[in-house]
C-alpha positions as CSV (number, residue, x, y, z in Angstrom):
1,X,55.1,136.9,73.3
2,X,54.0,139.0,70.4
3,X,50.3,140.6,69.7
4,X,50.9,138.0,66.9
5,X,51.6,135.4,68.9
6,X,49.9,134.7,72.2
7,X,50.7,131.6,74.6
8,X,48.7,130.7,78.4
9,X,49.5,127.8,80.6
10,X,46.2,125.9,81.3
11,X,47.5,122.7,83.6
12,X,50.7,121.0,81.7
13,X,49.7,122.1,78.3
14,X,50.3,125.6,76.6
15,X,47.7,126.8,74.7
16,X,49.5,129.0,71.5
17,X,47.9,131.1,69.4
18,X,48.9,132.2,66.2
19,X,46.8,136.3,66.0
20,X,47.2,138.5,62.7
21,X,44.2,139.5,61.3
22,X,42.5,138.3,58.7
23,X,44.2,135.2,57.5
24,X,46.7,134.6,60.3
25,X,49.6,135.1,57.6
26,X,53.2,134.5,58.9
27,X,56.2,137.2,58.4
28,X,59.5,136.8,59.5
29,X,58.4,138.5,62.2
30,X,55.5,136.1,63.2
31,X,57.8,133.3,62.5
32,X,60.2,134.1,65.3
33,X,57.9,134.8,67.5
34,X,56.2,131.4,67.2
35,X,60.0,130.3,67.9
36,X,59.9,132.2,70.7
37,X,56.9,130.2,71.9
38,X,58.0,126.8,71.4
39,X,60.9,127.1,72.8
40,X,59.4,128.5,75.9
41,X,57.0,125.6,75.9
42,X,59.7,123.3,75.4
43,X,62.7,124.4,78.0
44,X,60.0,125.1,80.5
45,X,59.5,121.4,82.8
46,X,56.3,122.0,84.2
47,X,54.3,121.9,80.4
48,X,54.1,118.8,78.8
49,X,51.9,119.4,75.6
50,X,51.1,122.4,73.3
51,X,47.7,122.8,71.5
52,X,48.5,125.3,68.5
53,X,45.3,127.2,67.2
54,X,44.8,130.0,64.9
55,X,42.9,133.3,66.1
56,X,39.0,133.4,64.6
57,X,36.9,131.1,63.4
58,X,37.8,131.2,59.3
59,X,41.3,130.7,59.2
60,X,44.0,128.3,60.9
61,X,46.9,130.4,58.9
62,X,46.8,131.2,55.3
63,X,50.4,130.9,55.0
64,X,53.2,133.1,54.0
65,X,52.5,137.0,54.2
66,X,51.8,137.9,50.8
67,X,51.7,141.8,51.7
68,X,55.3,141.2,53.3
69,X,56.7,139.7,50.2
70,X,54.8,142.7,47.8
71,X,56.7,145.2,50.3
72,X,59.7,142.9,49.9
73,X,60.2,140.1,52.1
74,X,62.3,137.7,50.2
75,X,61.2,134.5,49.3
76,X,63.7,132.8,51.1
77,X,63.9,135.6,54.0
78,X,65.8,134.0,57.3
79,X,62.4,133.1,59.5
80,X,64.4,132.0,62.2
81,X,66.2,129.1,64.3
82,X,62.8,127.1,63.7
83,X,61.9,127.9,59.8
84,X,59.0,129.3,58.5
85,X,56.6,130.1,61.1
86,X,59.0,128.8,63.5
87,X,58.1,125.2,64.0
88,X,58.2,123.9,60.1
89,X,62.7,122.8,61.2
90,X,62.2,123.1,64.2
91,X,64.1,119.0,63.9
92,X,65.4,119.1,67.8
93,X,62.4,119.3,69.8
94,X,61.4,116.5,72.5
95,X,57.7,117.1,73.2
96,X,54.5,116.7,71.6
97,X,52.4,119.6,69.4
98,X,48.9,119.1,68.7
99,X,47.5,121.4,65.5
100,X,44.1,122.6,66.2
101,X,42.9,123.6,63.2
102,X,40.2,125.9,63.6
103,X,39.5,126.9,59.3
104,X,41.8,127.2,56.6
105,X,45.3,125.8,56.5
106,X,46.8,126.9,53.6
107,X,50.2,127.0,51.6
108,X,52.7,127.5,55.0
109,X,49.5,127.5,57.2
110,X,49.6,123.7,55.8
111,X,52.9,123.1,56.5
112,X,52.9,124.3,60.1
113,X,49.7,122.0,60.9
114,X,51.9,118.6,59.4
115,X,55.0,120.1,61.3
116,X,52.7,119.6,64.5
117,X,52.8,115.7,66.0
118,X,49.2,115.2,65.5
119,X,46.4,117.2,64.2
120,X,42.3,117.9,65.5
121,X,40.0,119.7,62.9
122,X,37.0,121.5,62.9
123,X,34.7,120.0,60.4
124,X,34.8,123.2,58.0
125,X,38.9,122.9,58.1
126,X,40.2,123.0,53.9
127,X,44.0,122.0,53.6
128,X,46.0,122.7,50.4
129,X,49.5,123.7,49.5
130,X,48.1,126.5,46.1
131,X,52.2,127.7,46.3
132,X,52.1,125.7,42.7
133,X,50.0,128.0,41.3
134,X,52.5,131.2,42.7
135,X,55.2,129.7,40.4
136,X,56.7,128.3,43.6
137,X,56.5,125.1,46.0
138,X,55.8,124.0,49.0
139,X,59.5,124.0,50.4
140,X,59.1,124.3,54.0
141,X,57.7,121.3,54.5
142,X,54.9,120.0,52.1
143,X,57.0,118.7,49.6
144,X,58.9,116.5,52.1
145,X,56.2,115.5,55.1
146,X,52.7,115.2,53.1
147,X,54.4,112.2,51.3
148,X,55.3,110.6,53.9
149,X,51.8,111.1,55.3
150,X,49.4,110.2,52.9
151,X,49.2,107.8,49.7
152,X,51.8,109.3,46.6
153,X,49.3,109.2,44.6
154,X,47.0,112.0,46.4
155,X,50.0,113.7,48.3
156,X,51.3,114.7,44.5
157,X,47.9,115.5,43.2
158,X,47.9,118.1,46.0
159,X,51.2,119.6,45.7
160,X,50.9,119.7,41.7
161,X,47.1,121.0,41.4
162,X,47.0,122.9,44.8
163,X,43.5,121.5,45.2
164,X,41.7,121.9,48.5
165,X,41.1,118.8,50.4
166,X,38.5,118.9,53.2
167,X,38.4,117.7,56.5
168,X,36.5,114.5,56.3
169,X,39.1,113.8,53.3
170,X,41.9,114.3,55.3
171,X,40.5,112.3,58.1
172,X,39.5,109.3,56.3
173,X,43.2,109.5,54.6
174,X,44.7,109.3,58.7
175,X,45.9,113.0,58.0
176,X,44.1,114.2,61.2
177,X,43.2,112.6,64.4
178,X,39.8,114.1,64.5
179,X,37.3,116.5,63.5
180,X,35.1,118.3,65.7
181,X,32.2,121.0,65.4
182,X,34.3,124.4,64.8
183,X,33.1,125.3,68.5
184,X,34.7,122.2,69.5
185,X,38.2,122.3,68.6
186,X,40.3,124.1,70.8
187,X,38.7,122.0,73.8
188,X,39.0,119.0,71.7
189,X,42.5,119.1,71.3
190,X,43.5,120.8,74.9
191,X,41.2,117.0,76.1
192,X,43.7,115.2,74.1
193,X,46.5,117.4,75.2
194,X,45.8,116.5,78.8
195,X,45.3,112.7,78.1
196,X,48.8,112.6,76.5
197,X,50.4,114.5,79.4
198,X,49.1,112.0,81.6
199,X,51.9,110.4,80.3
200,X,55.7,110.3,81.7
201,X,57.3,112.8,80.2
202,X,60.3,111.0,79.6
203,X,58.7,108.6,77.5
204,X,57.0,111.0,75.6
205,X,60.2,112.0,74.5
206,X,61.3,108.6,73.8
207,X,58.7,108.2,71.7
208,X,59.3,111.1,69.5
209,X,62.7,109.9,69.5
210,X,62.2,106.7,68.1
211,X,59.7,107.1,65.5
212,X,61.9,109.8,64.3
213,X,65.0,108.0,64.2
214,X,63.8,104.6,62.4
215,X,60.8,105.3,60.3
216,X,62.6,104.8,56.9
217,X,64.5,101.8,58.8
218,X,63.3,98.3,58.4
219,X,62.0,96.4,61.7
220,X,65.1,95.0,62.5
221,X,67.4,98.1,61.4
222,X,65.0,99.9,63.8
223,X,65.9,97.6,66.7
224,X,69.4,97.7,66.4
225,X,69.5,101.1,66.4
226,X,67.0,101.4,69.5
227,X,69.2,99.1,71.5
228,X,72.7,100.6,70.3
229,X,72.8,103.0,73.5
230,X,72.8,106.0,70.8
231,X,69.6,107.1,71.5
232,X,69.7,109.4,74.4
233,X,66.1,110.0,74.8
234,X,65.3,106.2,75.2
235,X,68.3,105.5,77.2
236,X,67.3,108.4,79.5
237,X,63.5,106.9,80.2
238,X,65.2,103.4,80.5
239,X,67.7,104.3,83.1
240,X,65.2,107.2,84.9
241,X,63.5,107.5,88.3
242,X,60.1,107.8,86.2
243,X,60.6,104.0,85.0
244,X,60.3,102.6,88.5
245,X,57.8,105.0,89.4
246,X,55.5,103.7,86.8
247,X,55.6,100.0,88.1
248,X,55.2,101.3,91.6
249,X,52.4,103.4,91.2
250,X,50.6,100.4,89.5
251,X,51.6,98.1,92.2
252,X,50.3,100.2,94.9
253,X,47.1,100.9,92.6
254,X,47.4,104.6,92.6
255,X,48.2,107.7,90.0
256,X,51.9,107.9,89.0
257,X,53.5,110.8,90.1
258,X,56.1,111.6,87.7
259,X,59.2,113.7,88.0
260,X,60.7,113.7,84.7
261,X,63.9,111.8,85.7
């Protein structure tokens, strides 16, 4: 990694942390380094979750590096195989990301937190996507995910007034999963972390898989296309080691032990 970007191994989960001083802004730079990251964290078999947190206590990530772009970092500047600050198309990734917003996710700092699979924030956490009011938009993701997340109606009060909205909003709305004391949300999220990789990794993946595949499909268009055999994921955990393991373990009343295939 990166003094930007800093990732430890605590059990199955990697613990990634996003470190630029003051507002945890993201170059191209940053950006492929949180590639760099992820990808680790997802070709290496031994992790099953990642908690991603900003450095400090005031800001998750404020976004795209203004300074770069005054110095001339173009708008639409190549960030990498995974997008702006590496994760916002990062599309072909099997396992799960947990946000852990820690302050202020703003503009791209936004967008990386609703890239993530499910979100924990500290009670003082604001979200907004301002890029409205930069005679711009929120292109690497906002404009495409917060729709699809929350009500139209608030989803495009936020991307056309850039308003803040605060944690207990975006709880109540089913943004995030939880909020937390500040103190409290690294640990929060690394407990949830190690709940969900108590899980067989294989069908963690399905999961992903799934959802991904047939959310804009009706119930029955989502079946057929579960049980078509073009799913690899899902016909991975269905035809896996893991599978049997799982009614074993429960059978002989003791903790799974799971291999991943």
């Amino acid at each position: 990694m990166t003094e930007a970007v800093n990732m430890e191994t605590i059990g199955t989960t990697a613990l990634i942390t996003l470190d630029r001083p003051k507002a945890n802004a993201v170059d191209v730079a940053t950006s492929r380094a949180l590639f760099a990251a992820f990808s680790e964290f997802e070709s290496d078999p031994e992790l099953r979750v990642a908690v991603l947190t900003g450095a400090g206590g005031r800001f998750f990530s404020a976004g795209w590096d203004l300074k770069a772009a005054a110095e001339g970092e173009a708008v639409d500047a190549d960030h990498g195989p995974g997008g702006f600050a590496g994760l916002t198309e990062y599309f072909d990734r099997t396992k799960p990301i947990i946000a852990a917003v820690n302050g202020l996710a703003l503009g791209g700092g936004f967008e990386l937190a609703l890239a993530a699979d499910l979100i924990v924030a500290s009670s003082e956490a604001e979200f907004a996507l301002p890029e409205v009011q930069l005679g711009m938009i929120a292109d690497s993701g906002g404009v495409l995910r917060l729709p699809q997340l929350l009500p139209q109606a608030v989803a495009m009060e936020m991307l056309m007034s850039g308003r803040r909205m605060t944690a207990a909003e975006a709880e109540r709305w089913g943004l995030t999963n939880r909020t937390v004391e500040p103190a409290e949300v690294v640990s929060a999220a690394l407990e949830l972390a190690e709940q969900i990789g108590r899980g067989a990794p294989l069908a963690l993946r399905a999961i992903k898989e799934v959802v991904s595949a047939t959310q804009t499909l009706s119930v029955a268009d989502g079946f057929a296309l579960m049980r078509s055999g073009q799913l690899d994921g899902y016909r991975a955990m269905l035809e896996s080691d893991d599978s049997l393991e799982g009614s074993r373990a429960f059978a002989e009343k003791r903790e799974p032990i799971w291999q991943g295939r």
